[in-house]
C-alpha positions as CSV (number, residue, x, y, z in Angstrom):
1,X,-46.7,-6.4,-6.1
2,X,-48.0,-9.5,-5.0
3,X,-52.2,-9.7,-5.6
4,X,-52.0,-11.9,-2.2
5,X,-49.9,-9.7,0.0
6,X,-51.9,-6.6,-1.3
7,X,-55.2,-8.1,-0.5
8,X,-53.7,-9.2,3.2
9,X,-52.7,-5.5,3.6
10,X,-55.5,-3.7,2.3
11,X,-57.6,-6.0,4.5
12,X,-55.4,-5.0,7.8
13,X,-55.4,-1.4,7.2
14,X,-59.5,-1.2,6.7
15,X,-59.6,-3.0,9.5
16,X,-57.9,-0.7,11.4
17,X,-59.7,1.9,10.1
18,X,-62.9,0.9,10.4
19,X,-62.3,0.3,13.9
20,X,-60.6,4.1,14.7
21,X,-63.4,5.0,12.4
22,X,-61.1,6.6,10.0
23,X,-58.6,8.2,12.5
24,X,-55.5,6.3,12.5
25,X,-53.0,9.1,12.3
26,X,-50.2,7.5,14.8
27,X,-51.1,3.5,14.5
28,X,-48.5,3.0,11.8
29,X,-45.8,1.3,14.0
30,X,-48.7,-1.0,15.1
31,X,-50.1,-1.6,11.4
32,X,-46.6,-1.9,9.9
33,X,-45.7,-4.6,12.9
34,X,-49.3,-5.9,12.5
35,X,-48.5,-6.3,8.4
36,X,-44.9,-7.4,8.9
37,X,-46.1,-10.6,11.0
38,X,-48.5,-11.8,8.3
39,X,-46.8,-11.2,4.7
40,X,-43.3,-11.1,6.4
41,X,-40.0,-9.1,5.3
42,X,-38.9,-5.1,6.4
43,X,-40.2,-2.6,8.5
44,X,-39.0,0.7,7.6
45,X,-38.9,4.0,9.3
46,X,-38.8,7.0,7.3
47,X,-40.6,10.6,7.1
48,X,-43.7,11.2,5.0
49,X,-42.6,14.7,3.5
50,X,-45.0,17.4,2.4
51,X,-44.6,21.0,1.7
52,X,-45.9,21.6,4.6
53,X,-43.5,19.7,6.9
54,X,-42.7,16.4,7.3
55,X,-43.7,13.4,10.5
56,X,-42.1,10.1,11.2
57,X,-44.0,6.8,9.6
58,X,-43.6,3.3,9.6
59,X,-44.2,1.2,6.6
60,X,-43.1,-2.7,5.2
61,X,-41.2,-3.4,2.4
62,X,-41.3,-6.7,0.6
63,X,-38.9,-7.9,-2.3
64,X,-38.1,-3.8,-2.7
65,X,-42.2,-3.4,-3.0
66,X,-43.4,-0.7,-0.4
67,X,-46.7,-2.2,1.6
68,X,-47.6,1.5,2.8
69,X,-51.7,1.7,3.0
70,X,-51.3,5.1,5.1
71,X,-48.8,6.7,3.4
72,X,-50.7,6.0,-0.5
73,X,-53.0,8.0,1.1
74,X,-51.4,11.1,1.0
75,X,-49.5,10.1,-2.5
76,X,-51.2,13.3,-4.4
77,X,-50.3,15.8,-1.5
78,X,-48.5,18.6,-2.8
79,X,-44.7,17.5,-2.3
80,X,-45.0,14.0,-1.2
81,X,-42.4,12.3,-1.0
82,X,-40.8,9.3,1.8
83,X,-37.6,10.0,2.9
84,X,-35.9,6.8,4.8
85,X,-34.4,6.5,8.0
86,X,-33.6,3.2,8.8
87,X,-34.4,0.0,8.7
88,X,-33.7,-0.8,12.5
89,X,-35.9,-3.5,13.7
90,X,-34.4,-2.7,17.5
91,X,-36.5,0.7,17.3
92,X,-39.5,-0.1,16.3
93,X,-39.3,-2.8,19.2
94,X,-38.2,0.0,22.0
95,X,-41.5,1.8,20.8
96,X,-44.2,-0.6,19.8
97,X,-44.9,-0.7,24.0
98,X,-45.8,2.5,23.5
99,X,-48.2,1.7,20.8
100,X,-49.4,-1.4,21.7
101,X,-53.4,0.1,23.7
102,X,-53.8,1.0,19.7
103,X,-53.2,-3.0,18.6
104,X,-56.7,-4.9,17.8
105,X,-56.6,-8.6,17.2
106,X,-56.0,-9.6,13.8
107,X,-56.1,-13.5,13.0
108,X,-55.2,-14.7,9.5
109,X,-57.9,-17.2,9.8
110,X,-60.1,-13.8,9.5
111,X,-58.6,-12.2,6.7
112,X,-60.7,-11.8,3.5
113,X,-59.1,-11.8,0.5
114,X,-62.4,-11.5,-1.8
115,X,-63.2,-7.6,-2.5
């Protein structure tokens, strides 16, 4: 995994959380589409599975290496595992209008890459 990319993703996705103050279950289209503009490459649909049941997710994938802030969240849940769907850049584009009041404003001017 690229030190650079990480550091430009972990920078997004605490940005996003610090904004939704921690309550950003259902901004991953916007996060993967907000990731996938800066570090380039794959957005991917998939499911994040649990024992408990399983809900749709959106993550990036780079040179096979999974950019997935959300879903590493959940990595030591009982059962986890992500189950792909597709790679179908035509979906997440019918549903990012739907997504897009979650969007904030990220320039890469702004992005820190110190810790």
């Amino acid at each position: 995994m690229s030190d650079f990319d990480k550091k430009i993703v972990d920078f997004i996705f605490k940005k996003y959380k610090k904004y939704y103050d921690n309550e950003i279950q259902g901004c991953c289209p916007i996060i993967a589409d907000t990731i996938q503009k800066i570090i380039g490459d794959e957005i991917v649909c998939d499911y994040l599975s649990f024992n408990v049941g399983k809900r749709e997710h959106w993550w990036v994938e780079k040179k096979e290496i999974v950019y997935d802030p959300m879903g590493e969240e959940y990595i030591n849940e009982p059962g986890f595992r992500r189950i792909e769907i597709h790679r179908d850049l035509i979906e997440i584009n019918k549903i990012l209008p739907l997504f897009e009041q979650y969007r904030i404003l990220i320039n890469e001017e702004e992005i820190s890459y110190e810790d």
